[in-house]
NUVOTI-86041 format. One record per atom (N, C-alpha, C): x negated, y, z negated. Coordinates in steps of 0.1 Angstrom, whole numbers, plus 5000, padded with zeros to 4 digits. Atoms other than C-alpha are relative to their C-alpha. Layout:
<tises>
XYZ ...
</tises>
This chain:
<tises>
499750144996 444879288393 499449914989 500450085012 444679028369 498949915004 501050044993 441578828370 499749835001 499950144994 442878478373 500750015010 500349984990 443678578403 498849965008 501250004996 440278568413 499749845001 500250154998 440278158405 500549915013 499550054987 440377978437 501349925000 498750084999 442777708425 501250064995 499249935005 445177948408 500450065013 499849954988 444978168442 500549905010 499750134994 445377848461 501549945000 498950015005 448477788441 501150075006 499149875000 449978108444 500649995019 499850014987 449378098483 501149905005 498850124994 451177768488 501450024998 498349964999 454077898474 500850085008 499849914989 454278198494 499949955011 499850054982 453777988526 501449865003 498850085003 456877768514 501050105004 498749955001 459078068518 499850055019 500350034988 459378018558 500550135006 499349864997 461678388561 499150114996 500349925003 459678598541 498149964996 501250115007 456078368534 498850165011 500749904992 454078598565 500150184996 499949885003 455678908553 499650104986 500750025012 454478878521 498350014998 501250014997 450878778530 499650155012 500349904992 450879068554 500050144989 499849975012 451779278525 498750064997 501550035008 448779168504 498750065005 501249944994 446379218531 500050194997 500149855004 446979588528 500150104988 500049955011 447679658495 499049964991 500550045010 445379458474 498749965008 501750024990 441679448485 498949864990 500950135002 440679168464 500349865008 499350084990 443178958482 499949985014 499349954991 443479098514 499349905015 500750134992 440478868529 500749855002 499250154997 442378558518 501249985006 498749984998 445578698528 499850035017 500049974987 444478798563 499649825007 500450134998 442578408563 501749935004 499350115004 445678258556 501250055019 498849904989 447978508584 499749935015 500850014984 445378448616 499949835001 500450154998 444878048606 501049945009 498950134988 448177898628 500350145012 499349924986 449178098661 500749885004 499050074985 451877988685 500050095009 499949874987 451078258708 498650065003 501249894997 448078448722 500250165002 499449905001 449978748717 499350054991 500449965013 448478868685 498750015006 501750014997 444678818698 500150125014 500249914991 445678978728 500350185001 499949905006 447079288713 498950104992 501349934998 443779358699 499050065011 501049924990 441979428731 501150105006 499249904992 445279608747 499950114991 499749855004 445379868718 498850044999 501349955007 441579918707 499650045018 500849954993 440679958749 501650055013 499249944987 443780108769 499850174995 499949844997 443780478778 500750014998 498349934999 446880718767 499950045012 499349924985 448480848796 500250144997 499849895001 448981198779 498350044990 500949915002 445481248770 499550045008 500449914988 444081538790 498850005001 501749954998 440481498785 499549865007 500350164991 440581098802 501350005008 499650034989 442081168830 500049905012 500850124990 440280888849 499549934988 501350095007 438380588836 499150094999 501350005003 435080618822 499349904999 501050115001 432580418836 499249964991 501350035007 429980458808 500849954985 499950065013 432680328780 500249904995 499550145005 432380028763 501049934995 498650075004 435179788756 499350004983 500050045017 435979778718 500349874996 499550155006 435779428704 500149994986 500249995018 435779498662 501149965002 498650045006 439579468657 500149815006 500050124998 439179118681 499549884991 500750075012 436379018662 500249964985 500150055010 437479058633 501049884987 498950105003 440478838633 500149835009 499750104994 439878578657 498949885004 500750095011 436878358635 501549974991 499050085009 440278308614 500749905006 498650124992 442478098636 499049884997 500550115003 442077758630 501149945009 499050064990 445477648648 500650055011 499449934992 446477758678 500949865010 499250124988 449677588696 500950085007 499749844995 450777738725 501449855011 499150154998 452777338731 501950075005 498850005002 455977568726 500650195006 500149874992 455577858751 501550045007 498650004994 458177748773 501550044992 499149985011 460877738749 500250184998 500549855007 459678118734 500350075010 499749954991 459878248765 501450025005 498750015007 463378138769 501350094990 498949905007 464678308746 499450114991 500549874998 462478618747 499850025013 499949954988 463178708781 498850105004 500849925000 460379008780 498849994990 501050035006 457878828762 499049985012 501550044997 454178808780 499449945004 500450155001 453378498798 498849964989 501250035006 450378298783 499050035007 501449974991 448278358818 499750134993 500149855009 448678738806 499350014994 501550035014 446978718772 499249975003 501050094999 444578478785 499350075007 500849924991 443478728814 499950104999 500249935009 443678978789 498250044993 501250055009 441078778768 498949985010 501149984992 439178768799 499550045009 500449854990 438779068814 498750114995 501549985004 435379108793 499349874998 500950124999 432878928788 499749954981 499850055012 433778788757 498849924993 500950195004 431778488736 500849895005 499350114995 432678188746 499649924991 498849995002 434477978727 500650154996 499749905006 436778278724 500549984985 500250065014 437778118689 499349924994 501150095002 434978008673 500249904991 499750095008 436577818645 500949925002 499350064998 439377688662 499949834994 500050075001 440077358651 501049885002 499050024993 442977228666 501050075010 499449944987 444777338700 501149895006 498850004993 448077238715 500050075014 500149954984 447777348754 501749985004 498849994991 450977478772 500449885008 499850084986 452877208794 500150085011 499649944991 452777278827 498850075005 501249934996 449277498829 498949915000 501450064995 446377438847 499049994986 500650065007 443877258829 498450105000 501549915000 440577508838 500750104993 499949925011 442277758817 499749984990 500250025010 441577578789 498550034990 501549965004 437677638792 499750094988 500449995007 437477888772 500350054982 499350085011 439477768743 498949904993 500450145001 437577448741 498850074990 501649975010 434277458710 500149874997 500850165009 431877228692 501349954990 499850015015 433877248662 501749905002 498550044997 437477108680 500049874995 499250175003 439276788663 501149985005 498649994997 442576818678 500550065017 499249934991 443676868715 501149955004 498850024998 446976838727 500450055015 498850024983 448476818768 500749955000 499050124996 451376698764 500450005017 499150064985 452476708801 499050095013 500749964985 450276788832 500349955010 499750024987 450976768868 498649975006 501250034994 448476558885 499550105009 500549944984 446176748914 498549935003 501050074995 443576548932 498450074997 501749915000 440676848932 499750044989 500249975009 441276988899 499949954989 500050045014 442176768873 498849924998 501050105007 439776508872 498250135003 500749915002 437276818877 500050064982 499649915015 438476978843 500049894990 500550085011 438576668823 499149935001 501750074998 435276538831 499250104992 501049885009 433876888816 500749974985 499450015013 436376858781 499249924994 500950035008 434476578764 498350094997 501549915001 430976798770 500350134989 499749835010 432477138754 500749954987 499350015015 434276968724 499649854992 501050175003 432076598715 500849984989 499650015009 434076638682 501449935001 498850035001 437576518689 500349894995 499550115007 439276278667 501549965009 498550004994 443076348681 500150045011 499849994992 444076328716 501149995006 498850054993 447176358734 499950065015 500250014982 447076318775 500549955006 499050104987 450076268797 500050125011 500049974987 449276318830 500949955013 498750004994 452276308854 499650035014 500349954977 452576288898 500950074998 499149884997 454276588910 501849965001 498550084996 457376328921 500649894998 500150125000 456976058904 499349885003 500450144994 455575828923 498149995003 501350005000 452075698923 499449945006 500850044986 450175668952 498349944994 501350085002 446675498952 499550074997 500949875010 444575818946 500350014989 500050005015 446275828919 499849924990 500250115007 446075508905 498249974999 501450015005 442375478912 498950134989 500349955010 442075788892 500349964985 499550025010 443275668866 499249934988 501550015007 440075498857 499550094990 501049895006 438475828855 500950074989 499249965010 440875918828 499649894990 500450075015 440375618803 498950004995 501249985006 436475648808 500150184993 499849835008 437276048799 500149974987 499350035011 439375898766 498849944995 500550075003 436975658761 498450064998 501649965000 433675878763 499950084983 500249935017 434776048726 499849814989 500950135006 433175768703 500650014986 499149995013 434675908672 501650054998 498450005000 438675908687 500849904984 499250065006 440775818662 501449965003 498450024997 444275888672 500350055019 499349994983 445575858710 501450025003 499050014992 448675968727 500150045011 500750014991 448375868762 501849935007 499150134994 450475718792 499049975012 500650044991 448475498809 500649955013 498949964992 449775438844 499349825008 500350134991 447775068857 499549904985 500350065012 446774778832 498949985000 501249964997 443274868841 499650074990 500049855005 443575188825 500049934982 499950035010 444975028794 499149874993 501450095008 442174758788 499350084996 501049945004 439874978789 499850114987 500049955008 441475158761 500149894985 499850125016 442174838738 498249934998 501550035006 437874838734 499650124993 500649885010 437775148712 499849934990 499950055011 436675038683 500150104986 499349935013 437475368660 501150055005 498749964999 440975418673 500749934988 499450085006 443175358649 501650064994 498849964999 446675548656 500250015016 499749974981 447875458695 501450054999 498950014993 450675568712 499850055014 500450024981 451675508746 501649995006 498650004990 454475578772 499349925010 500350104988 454175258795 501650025004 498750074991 456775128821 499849865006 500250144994 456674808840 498850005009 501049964993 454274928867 498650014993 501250005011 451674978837 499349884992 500650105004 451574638821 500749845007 499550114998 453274418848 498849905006 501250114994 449674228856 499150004990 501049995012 448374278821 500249844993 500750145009 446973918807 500649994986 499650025014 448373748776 499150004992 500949955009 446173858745 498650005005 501049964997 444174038763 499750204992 500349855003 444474378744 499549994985 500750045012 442274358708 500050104994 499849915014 442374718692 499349974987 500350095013 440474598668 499750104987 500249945010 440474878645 501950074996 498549964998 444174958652 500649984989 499649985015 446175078618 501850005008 498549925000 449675278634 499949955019 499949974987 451075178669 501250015002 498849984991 453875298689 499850045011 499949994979 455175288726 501350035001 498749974991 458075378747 500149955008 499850044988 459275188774 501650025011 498350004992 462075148799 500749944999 499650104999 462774818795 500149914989 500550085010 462774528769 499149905004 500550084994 461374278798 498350124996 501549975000 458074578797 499850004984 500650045020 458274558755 499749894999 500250165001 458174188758 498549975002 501550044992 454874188782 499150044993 501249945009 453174418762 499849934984 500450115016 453874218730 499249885003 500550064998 452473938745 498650015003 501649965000 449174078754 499350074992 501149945014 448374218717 499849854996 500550105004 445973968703 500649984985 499649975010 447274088671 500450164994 498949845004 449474368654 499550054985 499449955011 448974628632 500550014988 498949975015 450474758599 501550125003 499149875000 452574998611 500349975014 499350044988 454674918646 501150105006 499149954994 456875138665 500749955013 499650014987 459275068693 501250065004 499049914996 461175288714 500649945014 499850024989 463375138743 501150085008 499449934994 464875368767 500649945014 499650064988 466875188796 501450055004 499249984992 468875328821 501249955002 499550094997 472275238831 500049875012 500150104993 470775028857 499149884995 500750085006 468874858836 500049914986 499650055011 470974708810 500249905004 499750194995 471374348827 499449934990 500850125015 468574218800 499850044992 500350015013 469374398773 501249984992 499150125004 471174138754 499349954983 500350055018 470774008715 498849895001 500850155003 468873708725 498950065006 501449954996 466273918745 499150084985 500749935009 465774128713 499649884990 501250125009 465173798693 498649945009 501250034991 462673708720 498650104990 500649925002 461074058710 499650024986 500249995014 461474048674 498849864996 500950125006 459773698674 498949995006 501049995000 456673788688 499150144996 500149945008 456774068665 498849944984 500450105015 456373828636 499549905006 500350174997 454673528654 498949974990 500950035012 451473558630 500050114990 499749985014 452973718599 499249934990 500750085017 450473458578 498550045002 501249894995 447473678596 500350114998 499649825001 449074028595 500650054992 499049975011 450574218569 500650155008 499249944996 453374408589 500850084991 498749915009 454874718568 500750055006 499049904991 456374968589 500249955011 499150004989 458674898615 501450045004 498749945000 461075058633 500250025016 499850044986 462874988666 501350075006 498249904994 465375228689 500549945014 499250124995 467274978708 501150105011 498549934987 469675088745 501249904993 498550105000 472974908746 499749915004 500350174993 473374608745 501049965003 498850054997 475874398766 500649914988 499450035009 478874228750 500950104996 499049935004 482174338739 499850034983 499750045012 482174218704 498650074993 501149935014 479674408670 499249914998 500750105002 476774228667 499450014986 500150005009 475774128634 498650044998 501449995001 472574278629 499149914988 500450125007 471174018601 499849965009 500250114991 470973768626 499350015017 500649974993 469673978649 498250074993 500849925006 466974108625 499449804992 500650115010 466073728609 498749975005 501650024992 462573688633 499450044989 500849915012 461473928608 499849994989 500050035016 462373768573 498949914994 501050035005 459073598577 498750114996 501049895003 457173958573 500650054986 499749985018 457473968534 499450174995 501049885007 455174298530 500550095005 499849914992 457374508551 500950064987 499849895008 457874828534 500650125002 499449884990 459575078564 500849905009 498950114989 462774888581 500850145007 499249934996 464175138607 500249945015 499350014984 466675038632 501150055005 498749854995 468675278653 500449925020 499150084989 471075078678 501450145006 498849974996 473275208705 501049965003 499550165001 475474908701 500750034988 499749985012 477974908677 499549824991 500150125006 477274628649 500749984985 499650005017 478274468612 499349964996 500750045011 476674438580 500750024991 499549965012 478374368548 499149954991 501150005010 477174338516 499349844997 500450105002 476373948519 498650025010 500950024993 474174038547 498750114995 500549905003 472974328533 499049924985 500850065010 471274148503 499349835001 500950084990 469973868529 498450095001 501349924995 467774138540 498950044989 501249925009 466574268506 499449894993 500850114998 465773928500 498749955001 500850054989 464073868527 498650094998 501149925000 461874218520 500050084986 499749965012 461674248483 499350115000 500749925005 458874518485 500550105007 499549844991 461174778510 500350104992 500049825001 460675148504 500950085007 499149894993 462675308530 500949885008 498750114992 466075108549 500750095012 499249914994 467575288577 500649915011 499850064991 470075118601 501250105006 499749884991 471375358625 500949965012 499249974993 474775398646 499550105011 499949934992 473775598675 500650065008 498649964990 477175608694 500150174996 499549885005 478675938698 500649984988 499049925012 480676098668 501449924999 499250025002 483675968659 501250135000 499249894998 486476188675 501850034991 499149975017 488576288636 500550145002 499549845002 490276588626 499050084986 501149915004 487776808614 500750104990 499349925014 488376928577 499950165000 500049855000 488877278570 498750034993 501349975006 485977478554 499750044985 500550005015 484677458521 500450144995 500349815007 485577808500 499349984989 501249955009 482977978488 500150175003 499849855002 482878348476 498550004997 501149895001 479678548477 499850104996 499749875005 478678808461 499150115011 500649904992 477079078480 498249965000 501350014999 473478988472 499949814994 499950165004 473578558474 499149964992 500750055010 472478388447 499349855005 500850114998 469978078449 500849864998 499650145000 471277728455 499149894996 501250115003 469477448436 500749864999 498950135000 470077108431 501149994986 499050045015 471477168397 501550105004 498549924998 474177418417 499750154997 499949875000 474777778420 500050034988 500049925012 474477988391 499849954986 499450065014 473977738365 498950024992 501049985009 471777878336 499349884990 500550075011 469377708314 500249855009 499650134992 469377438340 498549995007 501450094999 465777228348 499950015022 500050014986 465077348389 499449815002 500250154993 464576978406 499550065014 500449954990 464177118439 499850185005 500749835004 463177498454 501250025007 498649904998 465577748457 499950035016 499849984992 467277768491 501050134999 498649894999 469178128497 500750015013 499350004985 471678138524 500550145002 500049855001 471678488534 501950005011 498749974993 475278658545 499850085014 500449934984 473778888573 498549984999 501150014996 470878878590 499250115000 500549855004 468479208588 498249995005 501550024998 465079268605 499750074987 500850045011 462379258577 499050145002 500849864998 460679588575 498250034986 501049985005 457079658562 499450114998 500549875001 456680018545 498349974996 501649935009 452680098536 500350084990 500449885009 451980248510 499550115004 500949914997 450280588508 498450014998 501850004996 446280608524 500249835000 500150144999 447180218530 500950025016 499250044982 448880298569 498849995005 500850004990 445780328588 498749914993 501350105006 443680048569 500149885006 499650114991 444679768590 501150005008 499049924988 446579928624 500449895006 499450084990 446979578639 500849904993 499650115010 448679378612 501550015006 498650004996 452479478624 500449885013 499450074989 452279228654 500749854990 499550175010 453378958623 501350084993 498549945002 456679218619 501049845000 499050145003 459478918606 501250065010 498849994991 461978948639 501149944992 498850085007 465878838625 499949865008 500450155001 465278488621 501049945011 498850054994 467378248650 500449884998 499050065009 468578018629 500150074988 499550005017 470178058595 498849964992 500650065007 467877978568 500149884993 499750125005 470077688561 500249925015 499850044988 470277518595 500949924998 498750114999 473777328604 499749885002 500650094998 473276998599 500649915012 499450114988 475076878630 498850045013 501149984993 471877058645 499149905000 501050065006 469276838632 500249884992 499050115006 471476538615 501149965004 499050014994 474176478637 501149864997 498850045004 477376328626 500249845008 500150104995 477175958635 501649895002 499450124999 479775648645 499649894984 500850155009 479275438614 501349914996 498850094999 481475108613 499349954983 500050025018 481275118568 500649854996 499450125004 481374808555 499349944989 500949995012 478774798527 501050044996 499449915012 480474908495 499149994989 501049975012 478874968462 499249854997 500850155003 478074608456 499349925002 501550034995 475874568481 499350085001 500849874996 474474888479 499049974981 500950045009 473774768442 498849874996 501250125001 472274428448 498650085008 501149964995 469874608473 498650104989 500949985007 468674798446 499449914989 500950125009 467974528420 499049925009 501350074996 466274328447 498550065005 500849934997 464474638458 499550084992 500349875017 463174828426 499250115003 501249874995 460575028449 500650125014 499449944989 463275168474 500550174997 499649875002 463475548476 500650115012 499349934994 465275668501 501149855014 499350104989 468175438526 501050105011 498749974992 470675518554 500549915004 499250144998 473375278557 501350065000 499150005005 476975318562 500849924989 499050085013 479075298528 500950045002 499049975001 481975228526 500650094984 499849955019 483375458488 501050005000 498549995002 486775388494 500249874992 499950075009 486275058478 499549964988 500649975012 485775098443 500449894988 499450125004 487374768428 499049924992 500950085009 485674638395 498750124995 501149904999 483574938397 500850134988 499449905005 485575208372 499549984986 500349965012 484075128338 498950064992 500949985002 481575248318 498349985005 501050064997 478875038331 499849975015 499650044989 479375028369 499149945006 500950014991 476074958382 499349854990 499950135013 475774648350 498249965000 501449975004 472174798343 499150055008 500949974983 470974848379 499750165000 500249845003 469075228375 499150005009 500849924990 467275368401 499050135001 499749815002 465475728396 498750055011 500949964994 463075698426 501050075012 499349954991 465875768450 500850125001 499249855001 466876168455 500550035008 499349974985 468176168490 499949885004 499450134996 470175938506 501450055014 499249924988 472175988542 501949954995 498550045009 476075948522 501050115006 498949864996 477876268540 500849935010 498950034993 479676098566 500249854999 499450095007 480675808544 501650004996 498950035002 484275718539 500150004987 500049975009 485275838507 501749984988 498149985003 488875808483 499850104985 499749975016 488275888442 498550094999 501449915003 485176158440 499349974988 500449985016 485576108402 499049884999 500350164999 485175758403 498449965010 501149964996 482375788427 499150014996 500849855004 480376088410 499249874986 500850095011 480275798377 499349855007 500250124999 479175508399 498650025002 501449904994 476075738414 499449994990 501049955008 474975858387 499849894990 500050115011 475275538367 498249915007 501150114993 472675368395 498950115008 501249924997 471075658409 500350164996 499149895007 471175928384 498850155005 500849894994 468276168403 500750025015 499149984991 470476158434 500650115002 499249864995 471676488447 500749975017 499050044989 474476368472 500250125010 500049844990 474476738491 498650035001 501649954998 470276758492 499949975014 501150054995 467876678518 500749965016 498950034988 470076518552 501350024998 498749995009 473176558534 500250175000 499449835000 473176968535 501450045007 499449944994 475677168540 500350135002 500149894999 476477498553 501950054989 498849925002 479577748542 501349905005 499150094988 481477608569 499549945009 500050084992 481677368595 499250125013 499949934989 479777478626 500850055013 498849984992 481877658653 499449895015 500050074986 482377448688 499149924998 500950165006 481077128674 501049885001 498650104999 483276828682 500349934989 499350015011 485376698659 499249874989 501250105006 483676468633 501049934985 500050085011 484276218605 499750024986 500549935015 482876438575 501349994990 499149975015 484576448540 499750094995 500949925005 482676748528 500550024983 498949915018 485376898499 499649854993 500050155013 485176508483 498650024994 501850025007 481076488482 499750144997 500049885010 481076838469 500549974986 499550045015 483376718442 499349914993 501650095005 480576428437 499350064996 501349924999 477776678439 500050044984 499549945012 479576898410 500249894985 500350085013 480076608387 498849934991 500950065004 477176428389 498850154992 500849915005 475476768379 500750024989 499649985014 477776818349 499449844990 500550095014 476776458335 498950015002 501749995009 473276518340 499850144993 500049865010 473676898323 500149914988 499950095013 475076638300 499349934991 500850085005 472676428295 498950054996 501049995007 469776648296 499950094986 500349905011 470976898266 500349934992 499850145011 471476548246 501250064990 498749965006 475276638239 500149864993 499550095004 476676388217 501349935002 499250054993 479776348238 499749915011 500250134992 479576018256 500450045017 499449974981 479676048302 501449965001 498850104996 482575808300 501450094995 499149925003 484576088282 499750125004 500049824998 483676428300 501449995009 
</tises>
């Protein structure tokens, strides 16, 4: 072994790379552990540090203390033999993360997987140490399970717990969270939604609810909360922390309809977001912050029975006590997810967004409407205007898909062993990687781990981290995770270029463009100096598209680090199967993709042939 190896930051290095490759990153490091013994400590560190299962931990006590059934000499237990804890021990001081948040799911779709009670009554069917992970340092708890299981989980050393969803019970819960602060004093991160069996919240429950904010409130060095408080009792008593300084909160009406105007102070409060039902309970709750934040989220979720007040003039209500002291606060990040709003007719978002053109320092604008609206380029360079120092822009169509005739599928030939996709393009030599190599495998293949020879029986329990065939692709469809939006295009290049001159620090937007109008835009100079090179991803795939060519030189003239197929923008082979029909251009912004990578080949081997003539 070489012996920079041996240097932590070099090894350090190496590791991060290896845990980048998300198919093969574990199978690798499992590897190591067995083969190379100078490694094999950091490589086992690195293996045991995240769990999503108690599977692995519990597998150590099932093999090191079950009986064979065909040995003839233990025919019966043996009272006088001790349980074997070495293989437990000696892997479960590594965990540092354990999330078990995503059980449900796993189970799902491993039918003959293990519950988590299992494992856990596994793990305590001796008389273990308690905490059973001594280093744990973050925990995620199953929805749905009882809260005294968590006992002996819980240590000194915890920063991080996680319930997302519990089902109230009168005798046990507020038993189990009254002991949590005692067994973990350490916790910074909290998340704690506690839920009625039916809904509905009867007085016991409500007067518990107390004993839940004093719970929250008994950690002294909380930093970050995610909570639903359920009376505006509950929620005072949490706007007196004075080291919180990330909330979020699922309220409803019932939670802050008798909450006092600026009566909530936060007074160390950096990041807040909420969810509500309504815009009338976003309204209430704005009114009872004394003052806001740097960072603002709002999520409003409203039923169809509850679209009567949500109307453009309610959301300027909302927006304007958003901004009411803007010459006190410096408001960067915001970003608001809006129900339908009544009205037949597109509402112009500018004019619904103007409250906010007295928050000069805003540097995160995201708004995602289920409402259709318009912005063209006059309005669109209103806004940049209005927020010269914006970093990120996103204004978001939510409607379903736009029901198109769905292009045929891109051809692409493979060769039997697929070659690496970068942003400079398949196979292209002598070419500067910009981003890391994605492979898109043609079959799938479970992942097999030979031993070497006198290296099988050196670490017998490492196989439970065997790589199962992956259930997605390694490229995931982006109608999975990016879904194919409604967008009414009416931007064209010209406001897409003023936004950048007024915005010089903007690195990433989503906006529908229109690229079918290209008028004034075809010479040499399209962008008439305007260069960009912080922006590398940009949401442009289901953009309306005509001249690719034309296009390919307008991009790269104004944003020439731009990879128009990267980052949201991916695509697979083909179109996913049984996906409804969608508004994609793919074959055009492919033809983009490919040029703008010939003029920067261009540019960077400093040809003497001019872009304007490739």
């Amino acid at each position: 072994m070489h012996y920079a190896l041996l240097i932590p930051d070099v090894r350090a290095y190496i590791f991060a790379s290896i845990k980048e490759d998300k198919q093969l990153g574990r199978c690798t490091f499992a590897t190591l552990a067995r083969t190379c013994s100078a490694l094999s400590d950091a490589s086992l560190d690195v293996l045991w540090s995240e769990l999503d299962s108690l599977r692995p931990l519990a597998s150590c006590i099932y093999a090191a203390n079950t009986i064979p059934l065909s040995d003839e000499l233990t025919t019966e237990a043996n009272d006088d033999t001790r349980p074997d804890f070495s293989v437990f021990n000696k892997y479960a001081h590594r965990v540092r993360k354990l999330d078990l948040s995503g059980q449900q799911r796993f189970l799902r779709r491993n039918g003959g997987y293990p519950s988590l009670t299992e494992d856990l009554g596994a793990l305590l069917y001796y008389s273990l140490n308690s905490p059973l992970l001594p280093n744990l340092r973050h925990l995620a708890w199953a929805p749905g399970m009882g809260l005294n299981l968590l006992r002996p989980l819980l240590g000194p050393h915890l920063l991080s717990l996680k319930i997302p969803s519990h089902r109230w019970s009168s005798s046990s819960t507020l038993f189990s969270l009254t002991k949590i602060p005692a067994l973990c004093p350490k916790i910074k991160s909290l998340t704690l939604q506690v839920h009625s069996w039916d809904g509905h919240i009867d007085s016991e429950l409500t007067q518990s609810t107390h004993c839940i904010s004093r719970v929250i409130g008994s950690w002294a060095k909380l930093e970050e909360l995610d909570c639903n408080p359920m009376t505006f009792e509950g929620l005072l008593r949490l706007s007196g922390m004075e080291s919180l300084r990330i909330l979020r909160l699922q309220v409803n009406t019932a939670s802050v309809i008798d909450l006092p105007p600026d009566s909530l102070s936060f007074p160390s409060l950096h990041t807040f977001q909420f969810q509500t039902d309504t815009l009338d309970t976003a309204i209430t709750l704005m009114k009872a912050m004394k003052s806001f934040p740097k960072s603002l989220k709002i999520d409003v979720f409203a039923g169809r029975s509850r679209r009567g007040t949500c109307s453009p003039e309610i959301v300027g209500v909302l927006l304007g006590l958003v901004s009411r002291d803007a010459l006190y606060h410096e408001l960067r990040h915001f970003s608001l997810n809006l129900p339908f709003l009544l009205g037949d007719d597109p509402d112009n978002i500018s004019e619904i967004l103007r409250p906010l053109f007295v928050c000069h320092d805003l540097r995160t604008l995201s708004i995602r409407m289920s409402s259709p609206f318009t912005l063209g380029d006059g309005d669109l360079e209103m806004l940049a205007c209005a927020w010269p120092l914006l970093e990120e822009l996103e204004l978001i169509d939510l409607r379903p898909r736009v029901a198109t005739h769905t292009p045929p599928p891109l051809p692409l030939t493979l060769p039997h062993h697929p070659l690496p996709i970068t942003a400079t393009g398949p196979g292209q030599p002598n070419q500067a990687a910009q981003l890391p190599a994605v492979t898109v495998p043609v079959h799938q293949h479970p992942i097999h781990m030979p031993l070497p020879p006198g290296q099988a029986n050196q670490f017998p329990y490492l196989p439970v981290f065997t790589i199962p065939p992956p259930v997605f692709p390694a490229f995931p469809p982006p109608d999975l995770f990016f879904p194919i939006r409604s967008r009414t295009a009416e931007i064209t290049f010209r406001g897409l270029i003023s936004l950048l001159k007024l915005c010089p620090n903007l690195y990433y937007f989503d906006l529908a463009l229109d690229a079918t109008k290209l008028d004034d835009l075809q010479g040499d100079n399209p962008g008439g100096g305007v260069c960009n090179r912080l922006i590398k991803y940009a949401r442009l795939i289901d953009s309306p598209i005509s001249d690719p060519e034309v296009v390919a030189r307008i991009l790269f003239d104004i944003l020439p680090e731009l990879d128009p197929l990267a980052g949201p923008n991916a695509l697979l082979p083909a179109p996913p199967q049984n996906m409804p029909p969608h508004n994609m251009v793919p074959q055009k912004w492919n033809v983009v993709r490919q040029r703008m990578m010939d003029f920067r080949n261009n540019v960077r081997h400093a040809t003497s042939q001019p872009v304007s003539l490739i």
